[in-house]
N, C-alpha and C positions, 0 to 999 in steps of 0.2 A: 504493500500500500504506500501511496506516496504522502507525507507529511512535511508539513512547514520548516521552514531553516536553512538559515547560509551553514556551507561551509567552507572553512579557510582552506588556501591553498597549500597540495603538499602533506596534507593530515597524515602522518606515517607513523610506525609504529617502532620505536626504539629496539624492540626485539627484534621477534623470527619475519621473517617475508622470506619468499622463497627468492633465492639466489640466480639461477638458471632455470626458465621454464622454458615453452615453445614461445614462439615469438606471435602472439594473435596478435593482428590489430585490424579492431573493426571496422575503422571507416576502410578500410580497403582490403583485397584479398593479394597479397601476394604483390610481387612488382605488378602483375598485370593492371593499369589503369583503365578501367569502366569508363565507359563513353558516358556522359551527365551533359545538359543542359539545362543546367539550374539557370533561373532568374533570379537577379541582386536586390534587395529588398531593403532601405531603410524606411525601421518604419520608429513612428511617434505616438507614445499615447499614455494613456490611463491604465496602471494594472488592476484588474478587476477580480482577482483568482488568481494567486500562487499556488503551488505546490513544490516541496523537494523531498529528494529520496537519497539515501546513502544505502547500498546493498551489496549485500556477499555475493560474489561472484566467482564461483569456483575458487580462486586463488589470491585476491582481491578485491578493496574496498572501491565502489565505484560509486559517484554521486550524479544527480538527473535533477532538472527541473522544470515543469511545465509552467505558462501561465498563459490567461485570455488579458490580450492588451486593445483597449478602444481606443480607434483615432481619432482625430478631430474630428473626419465627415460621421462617424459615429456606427462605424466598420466595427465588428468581433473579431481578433485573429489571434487562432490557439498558436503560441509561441513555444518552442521545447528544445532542450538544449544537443549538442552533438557530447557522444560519450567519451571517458577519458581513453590514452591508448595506452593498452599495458605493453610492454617488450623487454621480456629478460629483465626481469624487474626491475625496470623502470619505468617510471611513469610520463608519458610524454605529449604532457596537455592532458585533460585542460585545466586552466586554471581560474580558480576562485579566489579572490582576492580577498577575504576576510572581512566585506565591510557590511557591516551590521545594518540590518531595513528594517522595521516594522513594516510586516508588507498589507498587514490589516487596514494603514494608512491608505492603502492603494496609490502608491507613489506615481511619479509621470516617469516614462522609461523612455531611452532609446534604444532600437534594437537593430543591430547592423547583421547579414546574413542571406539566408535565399528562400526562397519561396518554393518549399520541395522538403522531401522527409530526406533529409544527408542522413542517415545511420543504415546500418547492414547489420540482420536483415533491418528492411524499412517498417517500423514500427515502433512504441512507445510503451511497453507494460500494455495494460488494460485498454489505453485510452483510443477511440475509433478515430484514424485520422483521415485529414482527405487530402486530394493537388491543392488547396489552400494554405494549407498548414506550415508554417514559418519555423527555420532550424536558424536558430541564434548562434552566430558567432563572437557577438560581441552585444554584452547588454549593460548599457548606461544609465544609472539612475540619477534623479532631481535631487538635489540636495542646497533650498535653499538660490540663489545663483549661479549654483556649478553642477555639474555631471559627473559622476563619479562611477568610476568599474566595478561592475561586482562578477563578471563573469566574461574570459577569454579563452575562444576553440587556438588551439598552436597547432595544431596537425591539418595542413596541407595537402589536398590533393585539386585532379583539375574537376570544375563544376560547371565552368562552359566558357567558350572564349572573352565575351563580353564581360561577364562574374569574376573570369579570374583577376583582369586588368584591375577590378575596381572596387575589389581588395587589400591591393596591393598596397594601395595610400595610407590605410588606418593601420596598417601597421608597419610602418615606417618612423620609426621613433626609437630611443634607447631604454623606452619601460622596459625590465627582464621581464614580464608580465605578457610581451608583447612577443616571444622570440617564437620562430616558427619550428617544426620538422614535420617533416616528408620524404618519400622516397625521391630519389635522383628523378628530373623531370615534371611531378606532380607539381610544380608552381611555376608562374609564368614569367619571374623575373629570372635570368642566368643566375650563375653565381659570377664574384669576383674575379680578378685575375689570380691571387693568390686562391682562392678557392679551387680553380681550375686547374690549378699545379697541383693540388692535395688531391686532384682526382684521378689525374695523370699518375700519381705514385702508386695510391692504393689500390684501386680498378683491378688491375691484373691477380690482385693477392684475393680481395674481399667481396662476395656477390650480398645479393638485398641489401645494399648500401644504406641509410637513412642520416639523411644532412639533419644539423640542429642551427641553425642562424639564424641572425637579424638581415628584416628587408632595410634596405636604404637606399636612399635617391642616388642615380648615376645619369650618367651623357650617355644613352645607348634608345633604341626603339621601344622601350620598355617604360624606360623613365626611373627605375630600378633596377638593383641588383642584392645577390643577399652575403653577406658574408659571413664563412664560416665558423663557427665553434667548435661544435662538435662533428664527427662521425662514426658511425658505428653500423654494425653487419656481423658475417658471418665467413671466417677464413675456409676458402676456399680446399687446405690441405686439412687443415685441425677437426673443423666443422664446428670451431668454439664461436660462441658469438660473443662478440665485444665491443666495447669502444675503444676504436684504435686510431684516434684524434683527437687530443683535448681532454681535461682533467675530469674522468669521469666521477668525481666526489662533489663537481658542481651539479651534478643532477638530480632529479627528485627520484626517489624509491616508490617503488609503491608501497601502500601500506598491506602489507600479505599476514597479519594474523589476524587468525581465522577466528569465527565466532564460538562459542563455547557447542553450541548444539550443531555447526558446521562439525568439528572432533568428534564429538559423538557419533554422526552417520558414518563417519570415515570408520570409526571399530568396529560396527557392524559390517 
């Protein structure tokens, strides 16, 4: 069931998580990139109905939130979020920013995103959706004169030529709140020059590549480019999967302990 509540980004658990599992990640299967034609959607309004969920997920805490936000012509649009990505436990996106709402207020939101179910499979728990239904990549709440984050998708893939371009802007910034990953390809900015040399090395060694960078403005057909921090895959001889680019102690764990009645079904 899905119940009321932020939660902070990153929530882990000091202990066990599993170290090495398979490498799922839902928004996408595999290198293979699915053809999407999403439509880009900012939208404005009134929240009328929150919900959040944090739920056990075989190996993993994962957190969801739906809500109905009214716009000004006085439009209903069920808004839901895209799921975290687990890989070899880590966690990669999304992020919740900790910031506390009373959402009973029914705050005024921005919601930046696309007009389409983005998750795999396409569906939401319980809730019946339709081609209306809005997947938030970015939700902005009122606070007084300003707008504040409470909720950022970081995993990257493509949702249609138009969609991906115009993306690209809102996160172009140095919030760490804002950094991307995806697989090689899945975003429509290149990478740097320096990025491109990190790929030139590893390529040959590591297959399922997945970049972690910041997008940023460049001189190119794009208007962007992203640079690198991390990468990480799976070597080719070893079959170990790792990050074999950049400190991986800067990256978030998932939180992998498991619920007390999740243990119990495992002794049975």
């Amino acid at each position: 069931m899905l119940t009321p509540g932020p939660s902070p980004r990153g929530a882990s658990s000091a202990a066990t998580w599993i170290a090495v599992c398979l490498a799922v990640l839902p928004g996408d299967i595999g290198q293979g990139q699915e053809k999407r034609d999403f439509s880009f959607i900012e939208l404005d309004g009134k929240v009328e109905e929150f919900s959040f969920t944090r739920n056990w997920r075989s190996y993993y805490w994962r957190e969801d939130f739906t809500m109905l936000v009214r716009d000004d012509a006085g439009m209903v649009h069920r808004v839901i979020s895209r799921e975290p990505t687990p890989w070899t436990g880590l966690r990669l996106g999304t992020t919740y920013t900790g910031l506390a709402i009373d959402w009973t207020r029914q705050p005024r939101v921005k919601v930046i995103g696309v007009k389409a179910i983005d998750r795999i499979p396409a569906d939401f728990y319980d809730l019946k959706l339709d081609d209306k239904t809005v997947t938030a990549f970015i939700v902005r709440v009122q606070a007084g004169d300003q707008w504040k984050d409470f909720f950022v998708n970081n995993w990257f893939h493509r949702w249609g030529g138009d969609t991906d371009l115009k993306i690209l802007p809102y996160f172009a910034n140095h919030d760490p709140n804002y950094t991307v990953y995806g697989y090689l390809k899945g975003i429509a900015a290149p990478f740097d020059a320096e990025g491109q040399k990190l790929l030139e090395k590893y390529e040959p060694e590591y297959g399922g590549i997945i970049y972690h960078g910041r997008v940023v403005q460049a001189k190119n057909d794009v208007g962007y480019e992203v640079h690198l921090l991390h990468l990480m895959g799976r070597h080719k001889k070893s079959l170990e999967y790792k990050v074999f680019h950049g400190n991986a102690g800067d990256l978030v764990k998932l939180d992998g302990q498991a619920p007390p009645e999740s243990k119990k079904k495992t002794k049975k």
